[in-house]
C-alpha positions as CSV (number, residue, x, y, z in Angstrom):
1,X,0.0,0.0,0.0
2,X,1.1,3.9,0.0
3,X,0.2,4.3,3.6
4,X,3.7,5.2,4.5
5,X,4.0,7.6,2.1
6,X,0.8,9.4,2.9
7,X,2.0,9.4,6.3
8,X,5.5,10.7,5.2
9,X,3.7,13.5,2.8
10,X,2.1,15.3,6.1
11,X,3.7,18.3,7.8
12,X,4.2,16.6,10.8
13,X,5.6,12.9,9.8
14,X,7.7,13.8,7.2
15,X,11.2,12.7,7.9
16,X,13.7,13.6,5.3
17,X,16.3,10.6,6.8
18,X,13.6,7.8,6.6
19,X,13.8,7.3,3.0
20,X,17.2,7.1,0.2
21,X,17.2,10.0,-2.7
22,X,17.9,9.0,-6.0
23,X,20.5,11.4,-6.6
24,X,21.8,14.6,-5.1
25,X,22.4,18.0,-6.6
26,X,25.6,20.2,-5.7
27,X,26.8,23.3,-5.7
28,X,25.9,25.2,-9.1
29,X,23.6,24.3,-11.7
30,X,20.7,21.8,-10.8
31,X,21.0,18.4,-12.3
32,X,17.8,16.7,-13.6
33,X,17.3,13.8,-11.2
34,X,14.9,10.6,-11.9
35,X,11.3,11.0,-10.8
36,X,11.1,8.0,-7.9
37,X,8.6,6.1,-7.3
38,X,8.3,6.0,-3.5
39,X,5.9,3.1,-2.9
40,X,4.1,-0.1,-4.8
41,X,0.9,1.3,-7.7
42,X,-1.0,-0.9,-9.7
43,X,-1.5,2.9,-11.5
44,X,0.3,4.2,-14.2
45,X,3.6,4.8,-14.2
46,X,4.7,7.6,-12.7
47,X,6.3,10.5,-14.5
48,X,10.0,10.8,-15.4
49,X,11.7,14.3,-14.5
50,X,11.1,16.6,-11.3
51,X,14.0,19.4,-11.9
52,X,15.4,22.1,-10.4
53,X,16.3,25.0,-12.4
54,X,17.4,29.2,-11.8
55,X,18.8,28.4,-8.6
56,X,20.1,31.3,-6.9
57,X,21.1,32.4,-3.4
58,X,17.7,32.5,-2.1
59,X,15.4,31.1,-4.9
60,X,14.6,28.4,-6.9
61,X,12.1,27.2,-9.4
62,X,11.2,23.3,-9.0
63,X,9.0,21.5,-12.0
64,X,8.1,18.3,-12.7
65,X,5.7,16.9,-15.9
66,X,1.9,16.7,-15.0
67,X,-0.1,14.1,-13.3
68,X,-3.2,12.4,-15.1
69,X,-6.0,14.3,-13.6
70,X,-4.6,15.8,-10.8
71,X,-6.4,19.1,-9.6
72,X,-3.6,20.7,-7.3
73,X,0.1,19.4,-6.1
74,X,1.1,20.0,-2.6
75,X,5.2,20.8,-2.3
76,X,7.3,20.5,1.1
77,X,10.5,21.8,0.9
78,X,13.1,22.2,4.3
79,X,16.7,22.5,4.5
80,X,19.3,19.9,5.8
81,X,19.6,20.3,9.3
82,X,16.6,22.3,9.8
83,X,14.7,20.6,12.7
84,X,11.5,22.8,11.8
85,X,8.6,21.3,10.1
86,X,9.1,21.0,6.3
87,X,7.4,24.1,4.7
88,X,4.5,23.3,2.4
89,X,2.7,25.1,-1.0
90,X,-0.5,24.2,-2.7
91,X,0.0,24.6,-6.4
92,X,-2.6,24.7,-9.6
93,X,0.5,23.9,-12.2
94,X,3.2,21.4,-11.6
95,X,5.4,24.2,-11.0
96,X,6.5,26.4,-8.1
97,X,8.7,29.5,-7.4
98,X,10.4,28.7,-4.2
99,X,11.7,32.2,-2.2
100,X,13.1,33.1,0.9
101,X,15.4,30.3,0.8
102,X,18.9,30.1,3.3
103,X,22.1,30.7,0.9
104,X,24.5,28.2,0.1
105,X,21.8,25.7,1.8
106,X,21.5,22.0,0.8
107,X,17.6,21.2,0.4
108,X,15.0,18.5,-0.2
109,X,11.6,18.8,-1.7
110,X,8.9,16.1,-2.1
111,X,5.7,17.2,-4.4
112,X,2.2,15.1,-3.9
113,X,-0.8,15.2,-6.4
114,X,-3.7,15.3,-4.7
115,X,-6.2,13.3,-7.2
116,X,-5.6,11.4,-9.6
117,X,-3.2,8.8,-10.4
118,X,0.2,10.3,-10.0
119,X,2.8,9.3,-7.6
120,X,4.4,11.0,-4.9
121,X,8.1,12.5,-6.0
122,X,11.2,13.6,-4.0
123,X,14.4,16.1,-5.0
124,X,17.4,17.6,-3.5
125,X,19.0,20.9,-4.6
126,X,21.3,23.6,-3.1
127,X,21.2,27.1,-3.1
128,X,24.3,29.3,-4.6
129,X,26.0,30.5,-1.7
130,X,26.4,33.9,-0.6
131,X,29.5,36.3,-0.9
132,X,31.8,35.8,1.5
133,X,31.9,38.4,4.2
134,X,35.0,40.3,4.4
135,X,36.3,40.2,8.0
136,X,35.5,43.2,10.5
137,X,39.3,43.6,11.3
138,X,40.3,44.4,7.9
139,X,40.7,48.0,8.3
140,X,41.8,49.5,4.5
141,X,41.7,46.4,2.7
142,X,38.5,47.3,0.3
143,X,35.9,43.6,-0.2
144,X,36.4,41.9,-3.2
145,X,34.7,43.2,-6.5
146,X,32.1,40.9,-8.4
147,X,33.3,38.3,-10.9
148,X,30.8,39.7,-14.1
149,X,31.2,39.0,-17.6
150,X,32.6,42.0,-18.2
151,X,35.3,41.2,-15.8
152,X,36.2,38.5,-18.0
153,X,37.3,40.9,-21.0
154,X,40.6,42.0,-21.9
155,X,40.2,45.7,-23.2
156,X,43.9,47.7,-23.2
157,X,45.0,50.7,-24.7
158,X,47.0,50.6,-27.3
159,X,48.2,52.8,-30.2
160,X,48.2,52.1,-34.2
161,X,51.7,52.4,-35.8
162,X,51.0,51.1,-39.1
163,X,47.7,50.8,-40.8
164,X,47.0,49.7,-44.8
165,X,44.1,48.3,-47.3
166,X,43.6,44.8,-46.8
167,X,45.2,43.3,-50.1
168,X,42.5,40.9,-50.6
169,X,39.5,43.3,-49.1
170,X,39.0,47.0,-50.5
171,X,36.7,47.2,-47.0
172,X,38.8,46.0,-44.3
173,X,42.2,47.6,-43.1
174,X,45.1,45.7,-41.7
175,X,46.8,47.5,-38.7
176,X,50.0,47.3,-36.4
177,X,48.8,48.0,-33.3
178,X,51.2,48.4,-29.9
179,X,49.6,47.2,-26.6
180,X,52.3,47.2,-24.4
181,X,53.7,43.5,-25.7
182,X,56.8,42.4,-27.4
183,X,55.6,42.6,-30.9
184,X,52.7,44.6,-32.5
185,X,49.3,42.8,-32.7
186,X,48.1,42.7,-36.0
187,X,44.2,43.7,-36.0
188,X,41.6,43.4,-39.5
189,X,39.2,46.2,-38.9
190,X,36.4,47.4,-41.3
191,X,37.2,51.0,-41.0
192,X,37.7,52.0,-44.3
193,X,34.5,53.6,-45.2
194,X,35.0,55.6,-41.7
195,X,38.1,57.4,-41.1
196,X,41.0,57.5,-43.5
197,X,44.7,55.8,-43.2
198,X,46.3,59.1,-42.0
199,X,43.7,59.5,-39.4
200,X,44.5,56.3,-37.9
201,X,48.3,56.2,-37.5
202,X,49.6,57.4,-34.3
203,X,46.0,57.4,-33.0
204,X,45.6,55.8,-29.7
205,X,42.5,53.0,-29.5
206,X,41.0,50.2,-27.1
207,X,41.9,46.9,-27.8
208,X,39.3,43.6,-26.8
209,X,42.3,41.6,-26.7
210,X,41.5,38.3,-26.2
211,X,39.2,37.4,-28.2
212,X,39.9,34.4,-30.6
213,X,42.3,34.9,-33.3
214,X,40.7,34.0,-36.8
215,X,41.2,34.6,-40.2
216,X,39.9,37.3,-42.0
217,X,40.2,37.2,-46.1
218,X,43.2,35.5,-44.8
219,X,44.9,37.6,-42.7
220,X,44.4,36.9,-38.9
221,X,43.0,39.4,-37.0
222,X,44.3,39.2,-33.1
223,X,42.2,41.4,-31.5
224,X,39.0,44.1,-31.7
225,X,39.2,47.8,-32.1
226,X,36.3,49.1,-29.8
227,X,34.6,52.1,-31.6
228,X,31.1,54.3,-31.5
229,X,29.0,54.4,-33.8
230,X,26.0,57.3,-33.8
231,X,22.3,55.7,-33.9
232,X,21.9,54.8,-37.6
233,X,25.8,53.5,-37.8
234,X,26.6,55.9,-40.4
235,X,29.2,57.1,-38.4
236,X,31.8,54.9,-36.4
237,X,34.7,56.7,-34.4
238,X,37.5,54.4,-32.9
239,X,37.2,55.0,-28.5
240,X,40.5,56.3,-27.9
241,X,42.2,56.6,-23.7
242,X,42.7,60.4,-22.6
243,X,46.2,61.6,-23.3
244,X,48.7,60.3,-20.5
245,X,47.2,56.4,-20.0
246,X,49.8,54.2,-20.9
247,X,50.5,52.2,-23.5
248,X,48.7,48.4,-22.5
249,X,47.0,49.9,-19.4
250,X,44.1,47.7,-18.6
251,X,40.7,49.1,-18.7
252,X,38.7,49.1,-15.7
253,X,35.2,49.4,-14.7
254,X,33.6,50.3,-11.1
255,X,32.0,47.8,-9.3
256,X,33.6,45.1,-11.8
257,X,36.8,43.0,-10.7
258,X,39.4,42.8,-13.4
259,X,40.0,39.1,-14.6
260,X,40.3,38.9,-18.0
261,X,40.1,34.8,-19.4
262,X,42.8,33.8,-22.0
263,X,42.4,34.3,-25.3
264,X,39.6,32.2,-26.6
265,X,35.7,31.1,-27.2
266,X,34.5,32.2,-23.5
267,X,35.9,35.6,-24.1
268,X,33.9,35.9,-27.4
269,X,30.6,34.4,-25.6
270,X,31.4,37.1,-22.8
271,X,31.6,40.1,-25.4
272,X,28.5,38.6,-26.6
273,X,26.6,38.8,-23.5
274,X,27.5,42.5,-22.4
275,X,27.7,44.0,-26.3
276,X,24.3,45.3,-26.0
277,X,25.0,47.3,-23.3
278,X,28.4,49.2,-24.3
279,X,27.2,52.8,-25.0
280,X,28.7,56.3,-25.2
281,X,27.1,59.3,-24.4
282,X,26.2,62.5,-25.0
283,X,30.0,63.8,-24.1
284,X,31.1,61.0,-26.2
285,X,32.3,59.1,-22.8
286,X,31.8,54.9,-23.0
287,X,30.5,53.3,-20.4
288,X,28.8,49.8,-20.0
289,X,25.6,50.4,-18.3
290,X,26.5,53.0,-15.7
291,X,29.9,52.4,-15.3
292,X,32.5,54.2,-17.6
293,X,36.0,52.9,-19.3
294,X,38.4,53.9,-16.8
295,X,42.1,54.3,-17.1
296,X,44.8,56.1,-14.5
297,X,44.4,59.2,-17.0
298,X,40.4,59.1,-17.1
299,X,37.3,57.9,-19.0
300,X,38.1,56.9,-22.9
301,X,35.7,58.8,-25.1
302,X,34.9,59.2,-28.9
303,X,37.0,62.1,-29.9
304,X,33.5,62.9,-32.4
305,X,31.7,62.8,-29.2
306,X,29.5,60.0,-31.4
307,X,26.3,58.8,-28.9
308,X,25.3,55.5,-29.5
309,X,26.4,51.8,-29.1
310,X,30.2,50.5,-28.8
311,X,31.6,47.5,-30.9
């Protein structure tokens, strides 16, 4: 019979230690673990998935597939350790929004149709834990900046020495361009149908340097010129450092740690993810969101004072 687990399905008989999970979930991203089947049906079978997913420091969402017939789900939910009773929604859809959770807290979670033929269904997850607390005693030492994905970008200033036409493409330039390294990078921009070959030599300019290398008409570019570009794109200024920031200075943005990844596919995806937020403004300052390019010298700015989005 189920007696057992309707007993173990009540606020005040459910143990979490009287009965072996499936599987567990750790720190990070929520696996999918097996729906189990928790006690002897001559029903149908019961369903196959009850997931976790956007599980944060205090919240997560918990779903699992539907039950034949069932008019409402009851969900218990407590915390390892916890020697409270389990806390307990009443859901229409076989889906609930779990707040107000502990951070960095291991959990388990049954869910119960009530009619029909489904069967009951346990889950463990964990919540992301929190920052880490900087201790009272460390007078001057400033706490530890997020890790975002701009954090993970490499953006330096740098200066053109050499620029010319692509020889294979009348749109694209091929430039020399000095970032504080041994040798000159060599960067494919399309900049020719913006700002001429004279204007561009000698000119300083923001590197996203480390991006992938890849080919370009066969040439390979090593790096990104960041520049504005006004509203309808018909203008496009190369960002350039105020006078005095060195050479391969590391740009730096408030309330983002500096860790730039190596050169590769995650810095790309990263680029990706905060692209649509790099802006200048009015003053031709850049800034993602609220928070400007900063070097020792000051903010790096579009010398046309362009407004618009930075690529």
């Amino acid at each position: 019979s189920c007696a057992a687990a309707r007993s173990c399905a009540t606020l005040k008989d459910w143990k979490f230690g009287s009965m072996a999970f499936i599987g567990s979930v750790g720190r990070g991203p929520a696996r999918v673990l097996s729906w189990p089947r928790l006690c002897a049906s001559s029903g149908p079978s019961p369903a196959s998935d009850f997931i976790a997913t956007d599980v944060t420091t205090h919240s997560a969402v918990l779903a699992w597939p539907p039950a034949a017939s069932a008019s409402a789900y009851k969900v218990w939910y407590r915390a390892d350790g916890e020697s409270a009773p389990a806390s307990m929604r009443t859901v229409a859809r076989p889906r609930v929004v779990l707040s107000g959770l502990a951070s960095g807290a291991d959990y388990e979670a049954r869910v119960r149709p009530l009619g029909g033929n489904g069967q009951p269904a346990r889950m463990r997850f964990s919540t992301a834990g929190a920052p880490r607390a900087e201790p009272e005693d460390a007078a001057g030492e400033e706490p530890e900046l997020p890790l975002t994905e701009l954090s993970r970008l490499e953006i330096r200033v740098g200066k053109v020495l050499e620029c010319a036409l692509h020889p294979d493409a009348d749109s694209l330039y091929v430039e020399k361009v000095d970032v504080g390294e041994e040798e000159p990078r060599t960067i494919v921009s399309g900049l020719v149908k913006f700002v001429p070959v004279e204007e561009l030599v000698g000119r300083s300019v923001l590197v996203l340097a480390n991006l992938k290398p890849r080919a370009m008409r066969g040439v390979t570019s090593a790096g990104m010129l960041l520049c504005a570009s006004n509203e309808d794109h018909s203008e496009v200024d190369p960002i350039q450092a105020p006078e005095g920031a060195p050479i391969g200075e590391l740009v730096t943005f408030d309330g983002h740690r500096s860790a730039p990844v190596d050169p590769g596919n995650r810095a790309s995806k990263a680029f990706d993810r905060v692209a649509a937020e790099l802006r200048t403004d009015g003053e031709g300052l850049a800034y993602y969101q609220e928070a400007a390019f900063k070097t020792s010298a000051g903010v790096c700015f579009s010398p046309k004072k362009l407004k618009g989005s930075v690529s």
